[in-house]
Every structure is written in C-alpha cells, then in structure tokens.
MOPAC internal coordinates of N, CA, C and O (Angstrom, degrees):
PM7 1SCF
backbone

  N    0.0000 0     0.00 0     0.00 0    0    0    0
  C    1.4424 1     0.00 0     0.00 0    1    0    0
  C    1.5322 1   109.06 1     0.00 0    2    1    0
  O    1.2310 1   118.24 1   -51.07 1    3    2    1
  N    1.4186 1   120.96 1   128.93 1    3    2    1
  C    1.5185 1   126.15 1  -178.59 1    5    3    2
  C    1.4216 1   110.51 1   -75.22 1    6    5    3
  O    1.2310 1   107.90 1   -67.46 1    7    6    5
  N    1.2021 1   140.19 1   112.54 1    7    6    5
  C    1.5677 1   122.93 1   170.20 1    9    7    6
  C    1.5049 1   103.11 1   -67.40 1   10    9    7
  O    1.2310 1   124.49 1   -24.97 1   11   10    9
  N    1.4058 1   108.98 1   155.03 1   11   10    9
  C    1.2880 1   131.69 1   165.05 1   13   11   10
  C    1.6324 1   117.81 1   -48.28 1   14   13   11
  O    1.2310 1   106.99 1   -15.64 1   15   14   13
  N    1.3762 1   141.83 1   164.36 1   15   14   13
  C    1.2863 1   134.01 1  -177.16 1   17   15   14
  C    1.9965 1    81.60 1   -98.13 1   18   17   15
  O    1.2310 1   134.65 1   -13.23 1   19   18   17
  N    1.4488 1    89.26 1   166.77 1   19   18   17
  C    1.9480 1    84.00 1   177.96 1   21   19   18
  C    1.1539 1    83.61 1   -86.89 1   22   21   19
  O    1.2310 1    99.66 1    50.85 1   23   22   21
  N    0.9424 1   154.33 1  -129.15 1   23   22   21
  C    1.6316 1   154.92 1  -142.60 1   25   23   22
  C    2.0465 1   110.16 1    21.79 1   26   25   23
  O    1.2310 1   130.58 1   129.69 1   27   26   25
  N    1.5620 1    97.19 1   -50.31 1   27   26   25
  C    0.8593 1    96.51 1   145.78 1   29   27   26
  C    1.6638 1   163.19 1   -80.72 1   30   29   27
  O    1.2310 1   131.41 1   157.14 1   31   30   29
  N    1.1190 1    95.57 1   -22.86 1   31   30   29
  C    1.5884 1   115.64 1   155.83 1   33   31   30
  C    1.6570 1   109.41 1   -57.69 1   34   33   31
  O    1.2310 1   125.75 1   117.37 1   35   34   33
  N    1.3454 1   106.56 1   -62.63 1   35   34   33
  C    1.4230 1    94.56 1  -151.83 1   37   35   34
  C    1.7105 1   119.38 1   -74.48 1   38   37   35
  O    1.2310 1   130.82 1   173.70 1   39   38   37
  N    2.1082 1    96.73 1    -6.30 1   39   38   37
  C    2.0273 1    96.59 1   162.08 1   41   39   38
  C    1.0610 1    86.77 1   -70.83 1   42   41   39
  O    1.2310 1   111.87 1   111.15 1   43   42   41
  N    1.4263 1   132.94 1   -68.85 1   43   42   41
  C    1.8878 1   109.92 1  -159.81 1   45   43   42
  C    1.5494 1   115.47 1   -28.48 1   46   45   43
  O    1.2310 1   128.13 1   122.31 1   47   46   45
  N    1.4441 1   101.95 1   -57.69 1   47   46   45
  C    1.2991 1    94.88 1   172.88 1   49   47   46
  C    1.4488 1   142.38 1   -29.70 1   50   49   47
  O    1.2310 1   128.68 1   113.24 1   51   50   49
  N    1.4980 1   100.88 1   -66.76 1   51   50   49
  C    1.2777 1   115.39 1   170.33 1   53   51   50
  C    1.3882 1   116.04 1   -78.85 1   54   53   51
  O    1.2310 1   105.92 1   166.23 1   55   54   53
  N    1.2471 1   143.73 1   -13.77 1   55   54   53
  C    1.9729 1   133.14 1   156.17 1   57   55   54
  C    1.4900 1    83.34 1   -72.18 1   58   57   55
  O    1.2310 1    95.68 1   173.65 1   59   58   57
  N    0.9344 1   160.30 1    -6.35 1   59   58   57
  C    1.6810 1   144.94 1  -148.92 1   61   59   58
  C    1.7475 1    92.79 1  -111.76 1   62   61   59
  O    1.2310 1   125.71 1   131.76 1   63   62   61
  N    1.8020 1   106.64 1   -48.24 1   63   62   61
  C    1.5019 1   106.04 1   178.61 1   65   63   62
  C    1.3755 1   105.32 1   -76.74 1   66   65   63
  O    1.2310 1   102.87 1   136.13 1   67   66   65
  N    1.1400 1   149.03 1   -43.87 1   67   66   65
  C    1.1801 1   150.12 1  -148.31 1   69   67   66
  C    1.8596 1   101.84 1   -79.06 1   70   69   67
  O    1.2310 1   128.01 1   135.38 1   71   70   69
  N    1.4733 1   102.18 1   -44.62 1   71   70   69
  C    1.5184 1   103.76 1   172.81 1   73   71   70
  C    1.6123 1   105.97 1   -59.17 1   74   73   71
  O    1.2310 1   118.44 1   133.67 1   75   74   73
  N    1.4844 1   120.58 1   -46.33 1   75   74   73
  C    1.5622 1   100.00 1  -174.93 1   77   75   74
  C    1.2133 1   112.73 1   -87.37 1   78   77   75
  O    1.2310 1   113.73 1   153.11 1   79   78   77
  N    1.3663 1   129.47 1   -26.89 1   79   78   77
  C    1.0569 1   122.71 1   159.12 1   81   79   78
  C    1.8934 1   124.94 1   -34.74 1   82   81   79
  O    1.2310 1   128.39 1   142.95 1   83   82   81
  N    1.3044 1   101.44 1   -37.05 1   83   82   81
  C    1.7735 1   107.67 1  -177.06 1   85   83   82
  C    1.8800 1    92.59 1   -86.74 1   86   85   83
  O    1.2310 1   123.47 1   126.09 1   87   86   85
  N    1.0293 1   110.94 1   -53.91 1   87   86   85
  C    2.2916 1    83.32 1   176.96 1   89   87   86
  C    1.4540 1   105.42 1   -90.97 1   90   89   87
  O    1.2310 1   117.61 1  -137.55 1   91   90   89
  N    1.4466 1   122.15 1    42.45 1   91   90   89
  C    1.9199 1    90.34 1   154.14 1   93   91   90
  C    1.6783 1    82.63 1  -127.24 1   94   93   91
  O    1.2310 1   114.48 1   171.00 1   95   94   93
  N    1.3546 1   128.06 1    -9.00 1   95   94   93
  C    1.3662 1   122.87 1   162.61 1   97   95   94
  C    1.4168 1   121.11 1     7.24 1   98   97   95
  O    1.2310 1   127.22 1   100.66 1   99   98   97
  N    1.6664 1   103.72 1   -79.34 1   99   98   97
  C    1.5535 1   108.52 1  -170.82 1  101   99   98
  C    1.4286 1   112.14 1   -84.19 1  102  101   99
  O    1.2310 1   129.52 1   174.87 1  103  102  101
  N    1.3193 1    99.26 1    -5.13 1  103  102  101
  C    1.7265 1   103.44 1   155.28 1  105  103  102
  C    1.4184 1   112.07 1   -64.71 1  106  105  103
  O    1.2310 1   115.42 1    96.65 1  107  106  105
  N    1.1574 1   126.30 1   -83.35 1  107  106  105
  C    1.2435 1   151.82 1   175.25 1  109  107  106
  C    1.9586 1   115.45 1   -36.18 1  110  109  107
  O    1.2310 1   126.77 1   157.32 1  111  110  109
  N    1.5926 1   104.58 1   -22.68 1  111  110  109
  C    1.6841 1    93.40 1   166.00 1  113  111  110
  C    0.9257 1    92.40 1  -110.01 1  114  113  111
  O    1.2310 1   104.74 1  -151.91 1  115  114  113
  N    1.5175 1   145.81 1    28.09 1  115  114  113
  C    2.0907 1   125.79 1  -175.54 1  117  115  114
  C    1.1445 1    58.67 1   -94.22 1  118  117  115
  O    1.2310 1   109.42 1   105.39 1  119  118  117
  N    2.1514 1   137.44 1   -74.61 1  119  118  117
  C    1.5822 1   143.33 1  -132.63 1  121  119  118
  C    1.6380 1    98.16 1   -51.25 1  122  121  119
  O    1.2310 1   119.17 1   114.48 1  123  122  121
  N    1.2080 1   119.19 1   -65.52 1  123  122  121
  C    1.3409 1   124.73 1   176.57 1  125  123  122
  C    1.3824 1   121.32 1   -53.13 1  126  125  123
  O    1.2310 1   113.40 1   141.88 1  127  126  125
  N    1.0967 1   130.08 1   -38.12 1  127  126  125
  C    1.6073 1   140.88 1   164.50 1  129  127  126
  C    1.6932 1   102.48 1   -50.78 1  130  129  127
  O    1.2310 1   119.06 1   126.16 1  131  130  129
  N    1.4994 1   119.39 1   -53.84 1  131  130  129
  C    1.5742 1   130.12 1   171.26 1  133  131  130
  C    1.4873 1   109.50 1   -52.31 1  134  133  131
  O    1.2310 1   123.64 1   135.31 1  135  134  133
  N    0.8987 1   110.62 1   -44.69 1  135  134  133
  C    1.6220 1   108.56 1  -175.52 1  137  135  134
  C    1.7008 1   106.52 1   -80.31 1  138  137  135
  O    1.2310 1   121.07 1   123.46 1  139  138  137
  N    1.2662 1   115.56 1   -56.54 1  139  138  137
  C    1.2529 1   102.76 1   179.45 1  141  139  138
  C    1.9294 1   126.29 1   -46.36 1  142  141  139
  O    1.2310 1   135.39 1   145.84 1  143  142  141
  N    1.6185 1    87.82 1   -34.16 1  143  142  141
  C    1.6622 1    96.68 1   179.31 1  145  143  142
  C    1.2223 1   117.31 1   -76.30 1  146  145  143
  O    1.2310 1   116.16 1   152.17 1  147  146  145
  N    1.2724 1   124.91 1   -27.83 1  147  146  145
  C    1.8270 1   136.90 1   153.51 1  149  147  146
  C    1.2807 1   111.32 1   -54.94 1  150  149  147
  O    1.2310 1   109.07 1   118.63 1  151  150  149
  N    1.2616 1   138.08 1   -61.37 1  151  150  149
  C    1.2515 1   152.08 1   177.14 1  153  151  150
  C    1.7253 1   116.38 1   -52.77 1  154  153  151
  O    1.2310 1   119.34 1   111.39 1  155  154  153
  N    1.1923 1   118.86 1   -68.61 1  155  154  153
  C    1.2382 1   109.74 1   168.20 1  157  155  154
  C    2.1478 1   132.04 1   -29.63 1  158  157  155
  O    1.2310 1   131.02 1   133.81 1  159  158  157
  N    1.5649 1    96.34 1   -46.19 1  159  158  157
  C    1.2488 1   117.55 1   172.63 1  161  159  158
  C    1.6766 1   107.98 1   -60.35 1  162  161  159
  O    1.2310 1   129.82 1    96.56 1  163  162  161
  N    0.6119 1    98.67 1   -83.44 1  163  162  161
  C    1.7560 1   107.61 1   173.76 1  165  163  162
  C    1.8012 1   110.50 1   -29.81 1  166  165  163
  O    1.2310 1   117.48 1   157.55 1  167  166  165
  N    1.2838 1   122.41 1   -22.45 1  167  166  165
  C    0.8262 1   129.94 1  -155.67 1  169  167  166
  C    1.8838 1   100.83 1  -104.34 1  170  169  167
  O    1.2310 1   133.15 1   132.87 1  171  170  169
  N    0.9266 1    92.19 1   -47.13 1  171  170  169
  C    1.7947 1   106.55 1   161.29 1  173  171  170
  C    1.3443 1   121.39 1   -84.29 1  174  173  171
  O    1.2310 1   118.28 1   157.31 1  175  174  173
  N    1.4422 1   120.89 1   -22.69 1  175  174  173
  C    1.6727 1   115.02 1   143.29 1  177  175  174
  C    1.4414 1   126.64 1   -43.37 1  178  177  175
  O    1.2310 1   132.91 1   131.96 1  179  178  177
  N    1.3585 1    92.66 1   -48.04 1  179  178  177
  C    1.1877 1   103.18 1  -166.23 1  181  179  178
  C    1.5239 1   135.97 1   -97.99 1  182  181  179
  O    1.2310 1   131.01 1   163.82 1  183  182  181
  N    1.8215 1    96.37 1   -16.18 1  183  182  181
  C    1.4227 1   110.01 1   132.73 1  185  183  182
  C    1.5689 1    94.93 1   109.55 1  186  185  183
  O    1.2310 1   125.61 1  -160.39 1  187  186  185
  N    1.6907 1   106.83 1    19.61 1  187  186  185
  C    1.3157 1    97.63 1   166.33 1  189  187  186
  C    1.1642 1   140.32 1  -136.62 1  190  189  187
  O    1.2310 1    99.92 1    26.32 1  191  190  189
  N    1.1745 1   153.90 1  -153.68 1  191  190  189
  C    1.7196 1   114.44 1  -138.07 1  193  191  190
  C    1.9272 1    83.96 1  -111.27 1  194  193  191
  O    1.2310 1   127.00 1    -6.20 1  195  194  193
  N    1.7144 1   104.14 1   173.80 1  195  194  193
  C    1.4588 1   119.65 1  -167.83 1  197  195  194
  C    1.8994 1   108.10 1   -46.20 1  198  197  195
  O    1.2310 1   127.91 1   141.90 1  199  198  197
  N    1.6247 1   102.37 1   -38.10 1  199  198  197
  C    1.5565 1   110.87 1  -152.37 1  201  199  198
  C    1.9172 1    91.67 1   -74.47 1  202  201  199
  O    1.2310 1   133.42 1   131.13 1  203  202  201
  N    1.0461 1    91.67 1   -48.87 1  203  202  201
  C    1.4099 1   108.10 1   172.33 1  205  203  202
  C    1.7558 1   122.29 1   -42.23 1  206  205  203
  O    1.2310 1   119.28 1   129.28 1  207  206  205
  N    1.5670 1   118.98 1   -50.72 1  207  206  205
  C    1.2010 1   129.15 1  -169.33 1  209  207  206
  C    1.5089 1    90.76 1   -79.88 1  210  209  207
  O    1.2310 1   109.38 1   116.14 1  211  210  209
  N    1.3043 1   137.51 1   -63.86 1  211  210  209
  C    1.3718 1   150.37 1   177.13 1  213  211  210
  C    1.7932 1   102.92 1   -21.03 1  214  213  211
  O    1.2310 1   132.93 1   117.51 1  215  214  213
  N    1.4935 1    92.63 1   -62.49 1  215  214  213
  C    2.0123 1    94.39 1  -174.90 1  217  215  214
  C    1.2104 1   108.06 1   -73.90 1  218  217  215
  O    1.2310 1   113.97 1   164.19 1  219  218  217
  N    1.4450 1   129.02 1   -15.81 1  219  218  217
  C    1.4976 1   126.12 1   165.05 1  221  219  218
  C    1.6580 1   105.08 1   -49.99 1  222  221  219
  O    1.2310 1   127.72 1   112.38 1  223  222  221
  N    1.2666 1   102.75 1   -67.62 1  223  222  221
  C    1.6268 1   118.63 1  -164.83 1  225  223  222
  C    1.4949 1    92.52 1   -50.12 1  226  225  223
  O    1.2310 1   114.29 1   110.93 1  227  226  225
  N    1.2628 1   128.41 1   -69.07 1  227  226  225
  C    1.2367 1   107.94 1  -163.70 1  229  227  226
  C    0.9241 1   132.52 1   -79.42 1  230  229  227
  O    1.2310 1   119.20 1   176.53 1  231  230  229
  N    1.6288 1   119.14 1    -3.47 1  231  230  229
  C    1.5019 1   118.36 1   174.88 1  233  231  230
  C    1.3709 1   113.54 1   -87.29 1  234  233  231
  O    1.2310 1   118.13 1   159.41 1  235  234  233
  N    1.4861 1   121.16 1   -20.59 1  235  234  233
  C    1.5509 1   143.80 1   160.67 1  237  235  234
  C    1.6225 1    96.90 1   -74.44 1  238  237  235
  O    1.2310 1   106.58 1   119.89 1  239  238  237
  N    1.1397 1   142.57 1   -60.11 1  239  238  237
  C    1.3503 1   123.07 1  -172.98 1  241  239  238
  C    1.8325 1   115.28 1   -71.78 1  242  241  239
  O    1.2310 1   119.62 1   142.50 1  243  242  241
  N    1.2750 1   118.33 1   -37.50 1  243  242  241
  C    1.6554 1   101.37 1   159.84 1  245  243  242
  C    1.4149 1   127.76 1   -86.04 1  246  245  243
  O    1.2310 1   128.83 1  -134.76 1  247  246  245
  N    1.5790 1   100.60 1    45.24 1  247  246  245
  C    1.0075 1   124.26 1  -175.82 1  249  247  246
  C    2.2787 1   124.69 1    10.32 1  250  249  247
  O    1.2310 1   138.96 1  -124.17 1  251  250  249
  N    2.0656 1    80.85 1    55.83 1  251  250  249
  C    1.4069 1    79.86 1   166.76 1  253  251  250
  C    1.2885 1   128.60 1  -104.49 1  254  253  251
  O    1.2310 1   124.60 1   151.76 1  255  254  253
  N    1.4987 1   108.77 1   -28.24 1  255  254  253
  C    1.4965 1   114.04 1   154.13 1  257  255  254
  C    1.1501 1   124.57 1    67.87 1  258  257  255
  O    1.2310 1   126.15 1  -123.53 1  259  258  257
  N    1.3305 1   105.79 1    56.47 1  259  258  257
  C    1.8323 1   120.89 1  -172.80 1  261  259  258
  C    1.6291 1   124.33 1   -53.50 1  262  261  259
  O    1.2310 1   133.11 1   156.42 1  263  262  261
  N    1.5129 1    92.28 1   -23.58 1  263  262  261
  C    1.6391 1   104.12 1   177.33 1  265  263  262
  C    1.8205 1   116.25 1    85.45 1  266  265  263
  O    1.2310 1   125.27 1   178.24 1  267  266  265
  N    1.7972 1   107.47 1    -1.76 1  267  266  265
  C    1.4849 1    96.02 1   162.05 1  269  267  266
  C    1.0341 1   141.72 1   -99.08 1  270  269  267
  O    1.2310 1   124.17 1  -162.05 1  271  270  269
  N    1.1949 1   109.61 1    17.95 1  271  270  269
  C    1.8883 1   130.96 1   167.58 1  273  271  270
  C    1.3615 1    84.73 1  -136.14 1  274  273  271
  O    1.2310 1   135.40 1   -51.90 1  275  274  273
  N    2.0715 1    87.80 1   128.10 1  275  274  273
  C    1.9002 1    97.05 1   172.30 1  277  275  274
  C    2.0143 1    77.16 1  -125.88 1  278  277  275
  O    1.2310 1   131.63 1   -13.84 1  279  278  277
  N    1.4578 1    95.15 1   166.16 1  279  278  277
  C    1.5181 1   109.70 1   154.89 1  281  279  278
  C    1.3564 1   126.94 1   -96.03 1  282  281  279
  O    1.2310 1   110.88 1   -90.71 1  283  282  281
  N    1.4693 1   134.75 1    89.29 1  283  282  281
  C    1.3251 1   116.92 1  -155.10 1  285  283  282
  C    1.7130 1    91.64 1   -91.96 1  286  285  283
  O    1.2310 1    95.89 1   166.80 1  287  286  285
  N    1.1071 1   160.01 1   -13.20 1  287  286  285
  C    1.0554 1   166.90 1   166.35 1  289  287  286
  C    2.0488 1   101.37 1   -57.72 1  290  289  287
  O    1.2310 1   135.11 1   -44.13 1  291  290  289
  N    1.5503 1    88.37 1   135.87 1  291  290  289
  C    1.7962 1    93.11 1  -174.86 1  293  291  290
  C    1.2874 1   108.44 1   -50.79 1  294  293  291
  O    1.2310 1   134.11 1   129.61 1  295  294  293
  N    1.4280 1    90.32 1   -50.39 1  295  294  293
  C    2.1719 1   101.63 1  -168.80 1  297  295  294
  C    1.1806 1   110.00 1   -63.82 1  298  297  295
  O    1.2310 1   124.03 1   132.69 1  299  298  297
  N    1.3094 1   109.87 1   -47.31 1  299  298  297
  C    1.6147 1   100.06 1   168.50 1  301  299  298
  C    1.5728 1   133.95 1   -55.28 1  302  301  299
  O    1.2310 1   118.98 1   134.86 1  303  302  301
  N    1.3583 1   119.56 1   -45.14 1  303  302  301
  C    1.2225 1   119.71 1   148.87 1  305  303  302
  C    1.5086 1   136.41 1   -51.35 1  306  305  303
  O    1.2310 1   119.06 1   160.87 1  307  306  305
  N    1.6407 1   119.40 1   -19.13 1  307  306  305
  C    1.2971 1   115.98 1   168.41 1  309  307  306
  C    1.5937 1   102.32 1   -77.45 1  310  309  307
  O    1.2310 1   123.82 1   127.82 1  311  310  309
  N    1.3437 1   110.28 1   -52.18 1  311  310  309
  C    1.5285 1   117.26 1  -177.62 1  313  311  310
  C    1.6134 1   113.47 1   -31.86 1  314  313  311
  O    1.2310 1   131.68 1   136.82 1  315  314  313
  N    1.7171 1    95.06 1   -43.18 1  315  314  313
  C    1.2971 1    90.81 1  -173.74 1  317  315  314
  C    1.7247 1   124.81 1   -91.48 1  318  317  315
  O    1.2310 1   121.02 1   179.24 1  319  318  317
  N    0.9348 1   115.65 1    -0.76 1  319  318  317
  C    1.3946 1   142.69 1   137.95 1  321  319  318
  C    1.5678 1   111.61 1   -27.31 1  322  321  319
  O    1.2310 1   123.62 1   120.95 1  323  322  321
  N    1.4235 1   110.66 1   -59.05 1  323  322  321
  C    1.4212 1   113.43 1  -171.00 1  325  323  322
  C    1.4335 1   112.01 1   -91.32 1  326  325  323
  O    1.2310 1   125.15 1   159.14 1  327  326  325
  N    1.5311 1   107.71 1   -20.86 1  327  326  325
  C    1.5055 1   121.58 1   166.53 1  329  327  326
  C    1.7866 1   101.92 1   -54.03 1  330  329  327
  O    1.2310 1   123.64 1   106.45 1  331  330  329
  N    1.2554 1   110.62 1   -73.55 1  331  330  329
  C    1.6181 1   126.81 1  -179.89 1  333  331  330
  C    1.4348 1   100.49 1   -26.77 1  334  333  331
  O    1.2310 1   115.42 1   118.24 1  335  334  333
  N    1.4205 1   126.30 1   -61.76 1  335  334  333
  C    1.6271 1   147.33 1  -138.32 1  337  335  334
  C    1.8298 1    82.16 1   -81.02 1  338  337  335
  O    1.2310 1   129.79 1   113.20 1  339  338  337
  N    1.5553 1    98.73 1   -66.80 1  339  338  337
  C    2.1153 1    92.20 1  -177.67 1  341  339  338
  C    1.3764 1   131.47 1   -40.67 1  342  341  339
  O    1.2310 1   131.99 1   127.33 1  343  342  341
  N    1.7109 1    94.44 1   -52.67 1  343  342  341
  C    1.4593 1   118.19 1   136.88 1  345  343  342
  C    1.4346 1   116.40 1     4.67 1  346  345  343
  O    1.2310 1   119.76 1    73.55 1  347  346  345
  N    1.1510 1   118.05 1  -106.45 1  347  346  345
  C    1.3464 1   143.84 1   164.68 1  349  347  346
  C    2.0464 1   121.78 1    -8.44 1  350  349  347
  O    1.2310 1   136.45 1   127.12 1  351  350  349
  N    1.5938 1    85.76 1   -52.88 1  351  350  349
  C    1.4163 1   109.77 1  -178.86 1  353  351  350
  C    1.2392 1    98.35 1   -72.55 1  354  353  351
  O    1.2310 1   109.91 1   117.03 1  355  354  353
  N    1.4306 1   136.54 1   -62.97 1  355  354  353
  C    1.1293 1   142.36 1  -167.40 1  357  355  354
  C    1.6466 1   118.85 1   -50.38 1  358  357  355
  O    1.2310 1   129.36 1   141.78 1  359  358  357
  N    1.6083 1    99.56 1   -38.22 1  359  358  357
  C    2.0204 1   102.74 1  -173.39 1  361  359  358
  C    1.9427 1    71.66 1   -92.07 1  362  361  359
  O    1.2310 1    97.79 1    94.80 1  363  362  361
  N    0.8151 1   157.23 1   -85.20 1  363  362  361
  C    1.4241 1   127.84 1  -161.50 1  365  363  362
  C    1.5441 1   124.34 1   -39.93 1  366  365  363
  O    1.2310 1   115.03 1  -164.94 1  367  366  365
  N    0.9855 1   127.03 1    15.06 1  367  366  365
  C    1.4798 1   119.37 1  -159.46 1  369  367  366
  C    1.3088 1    76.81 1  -125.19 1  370  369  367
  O    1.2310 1   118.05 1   123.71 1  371  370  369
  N    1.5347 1   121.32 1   -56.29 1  371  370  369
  C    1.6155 1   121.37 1  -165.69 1  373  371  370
  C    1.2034 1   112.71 1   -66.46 1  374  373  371
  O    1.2310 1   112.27 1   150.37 1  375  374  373
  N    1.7337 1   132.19 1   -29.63 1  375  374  373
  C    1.5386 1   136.87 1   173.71 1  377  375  374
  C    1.0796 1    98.97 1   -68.91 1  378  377  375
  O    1.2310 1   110.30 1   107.24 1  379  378  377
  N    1.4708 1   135.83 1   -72.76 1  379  378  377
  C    1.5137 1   113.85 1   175.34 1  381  379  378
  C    1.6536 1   133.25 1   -35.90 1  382  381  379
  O    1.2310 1   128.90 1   145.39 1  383  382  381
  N    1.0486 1   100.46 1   -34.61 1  383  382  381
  C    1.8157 1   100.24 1   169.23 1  385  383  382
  C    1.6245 1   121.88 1   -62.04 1  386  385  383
  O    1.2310 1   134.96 1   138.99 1  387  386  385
  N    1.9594 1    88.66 1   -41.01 1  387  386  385
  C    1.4216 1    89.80 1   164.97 1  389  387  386
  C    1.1243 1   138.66 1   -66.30 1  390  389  387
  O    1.2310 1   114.50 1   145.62 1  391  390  389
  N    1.2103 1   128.02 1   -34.38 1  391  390  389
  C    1.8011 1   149.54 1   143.85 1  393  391  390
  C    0.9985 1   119.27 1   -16.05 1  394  393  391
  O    1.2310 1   128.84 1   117.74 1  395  394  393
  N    1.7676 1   100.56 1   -62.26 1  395  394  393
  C    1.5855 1   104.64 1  -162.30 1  397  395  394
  C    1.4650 1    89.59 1   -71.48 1  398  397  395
  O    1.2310 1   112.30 1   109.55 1  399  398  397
  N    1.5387 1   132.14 1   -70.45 1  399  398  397
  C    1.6982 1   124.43 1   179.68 1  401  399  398
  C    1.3261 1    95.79 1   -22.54 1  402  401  399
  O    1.2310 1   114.29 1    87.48 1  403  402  401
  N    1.4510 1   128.42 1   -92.52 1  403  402  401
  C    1.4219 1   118.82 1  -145.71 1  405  403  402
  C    1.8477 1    96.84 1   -40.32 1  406  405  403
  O    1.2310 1   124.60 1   110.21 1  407  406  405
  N    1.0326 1   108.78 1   -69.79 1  407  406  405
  C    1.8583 1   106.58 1  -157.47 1  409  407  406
  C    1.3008 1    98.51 1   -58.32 1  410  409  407
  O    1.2310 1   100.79 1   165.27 1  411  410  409
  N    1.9949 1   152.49 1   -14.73 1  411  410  409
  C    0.9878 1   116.10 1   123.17 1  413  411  410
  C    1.2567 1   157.64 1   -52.98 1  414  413  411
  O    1.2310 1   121.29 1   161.78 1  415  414  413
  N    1.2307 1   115.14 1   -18.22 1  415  414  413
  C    1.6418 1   111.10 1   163.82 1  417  415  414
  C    1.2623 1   119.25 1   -86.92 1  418  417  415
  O    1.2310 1   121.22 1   162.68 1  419  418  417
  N    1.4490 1   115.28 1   -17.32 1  419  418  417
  C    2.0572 1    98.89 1   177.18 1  421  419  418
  C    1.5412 1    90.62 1  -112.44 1  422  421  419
  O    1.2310 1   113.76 1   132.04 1  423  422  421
  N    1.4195 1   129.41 1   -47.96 1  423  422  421
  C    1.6182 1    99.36 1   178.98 1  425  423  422
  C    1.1732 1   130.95 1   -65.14 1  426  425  423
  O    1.2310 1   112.88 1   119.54 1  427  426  425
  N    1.8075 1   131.06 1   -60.46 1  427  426  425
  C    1.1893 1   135.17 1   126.55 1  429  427  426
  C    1.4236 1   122.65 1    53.78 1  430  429  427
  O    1.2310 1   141.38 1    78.76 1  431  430  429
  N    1.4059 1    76.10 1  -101.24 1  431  430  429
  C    1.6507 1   120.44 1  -178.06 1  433  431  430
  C    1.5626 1   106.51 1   -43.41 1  434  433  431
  O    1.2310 1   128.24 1   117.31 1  435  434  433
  N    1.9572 1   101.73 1   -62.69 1  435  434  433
  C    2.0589 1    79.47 1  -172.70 1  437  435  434
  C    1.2427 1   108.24 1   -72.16 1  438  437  435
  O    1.2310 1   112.14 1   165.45 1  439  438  437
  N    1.3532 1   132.43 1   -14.55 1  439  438  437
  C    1.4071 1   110.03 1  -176.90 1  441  439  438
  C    1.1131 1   124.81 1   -73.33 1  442  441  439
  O    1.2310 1   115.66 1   163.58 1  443  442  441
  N    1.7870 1   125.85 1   -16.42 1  443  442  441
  C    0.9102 1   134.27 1   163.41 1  445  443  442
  C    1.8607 1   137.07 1   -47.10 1  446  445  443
  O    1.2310 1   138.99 1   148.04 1  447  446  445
  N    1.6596 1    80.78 1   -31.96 1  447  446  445
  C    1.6057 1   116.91 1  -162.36 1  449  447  446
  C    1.8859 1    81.14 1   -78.61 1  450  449  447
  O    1.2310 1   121.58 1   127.89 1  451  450  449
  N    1.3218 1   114.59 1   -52.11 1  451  450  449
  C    1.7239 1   100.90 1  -152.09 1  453  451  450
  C    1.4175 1   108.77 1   -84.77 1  454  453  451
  O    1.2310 1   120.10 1   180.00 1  455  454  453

C-alpha cells in the first residue's frame, strides 16, 4: 500500500474539517450560545465585569479550570455546573470533528484512490 505524501494528507484533512465543521455548525453555536447565556449570569452574580464572566465560561467550559475565578454565590455555582456539563458537549463535539477529518484523510483517501 503507497502512503499518501503529507501535503496530501493534511488538505484531506482540512476539506475533511471544514466539511464537518459546516454540519455540526448549528450544533456548535446552540453549545456556545448555552454557555455564553450561563456565563453571563454568573458573572453579574458574582459581580464581575462581561470580559471577565466570558473567560470564566470558557475556561470552566473546556473544562480547564485554572482556579482564578471561583463562584462563591449558590447560583453562580449551579450556573456553573451547567457551564461545566455544555462544556463537556462541546470538547466532545470538537473530537469528533477531529476524528471524522483524521479518518478522512488516511481512510477516505485510499478508497478514493482504488
């Protein structure tokens, strides 16, 4: 079996992301739309400004969680609960995109070839 040159692999790659990237789309802004609307709240619970509540959400939703914004407020901590949970959906939504690209450019690909 010939492998591909990477040059070639890695457009598969990228027409491979760009195709799933265009149908999980309205997946991918409802998840982000959820977080932002969780996030904002928490952020005015908690009494701190937009730029601020925003890097909460996302550093709590790709669940890296540096630990220098906490929610000490209940609501804010449930909120962020559901932040975490979207979170979740979101780095699964993005590994599958990545998947499907990778296994289009090296599986894909030879079947295309034969």
């Amino acid at each position: 079996m010939d492998r591909p040159a990477p040059k070639t692999v890695r457009r598969r790659f990228f027409v491979g992301l760009a195709r799933a990237i265009h149908v999980a789309w309205p997946i991918l802004s409802v998840i982000l739309v959820i977080q932002v609307a969780l996030g904002l709240p928490i952020g005015f619970v908690e009494g701190w400004s937009v730029g601020d509540a925003i890097y909460f959400t996302f550093v709590t939703g790709l669940t890296i969680g540096y630990g220098d914004m906490v929610p000490r407020q209940a609501l804010g901590r449930v909120l962020a609960i559901g932040v975490g949970l979207s979170g979740l959906f979101l780095t699964g939504l993005i590994t599958g995109i990545a998947v499907y690209a990778l296994h289009t450019a090296l599986i894909d690909g030879d079947v295309e070839r034969t």
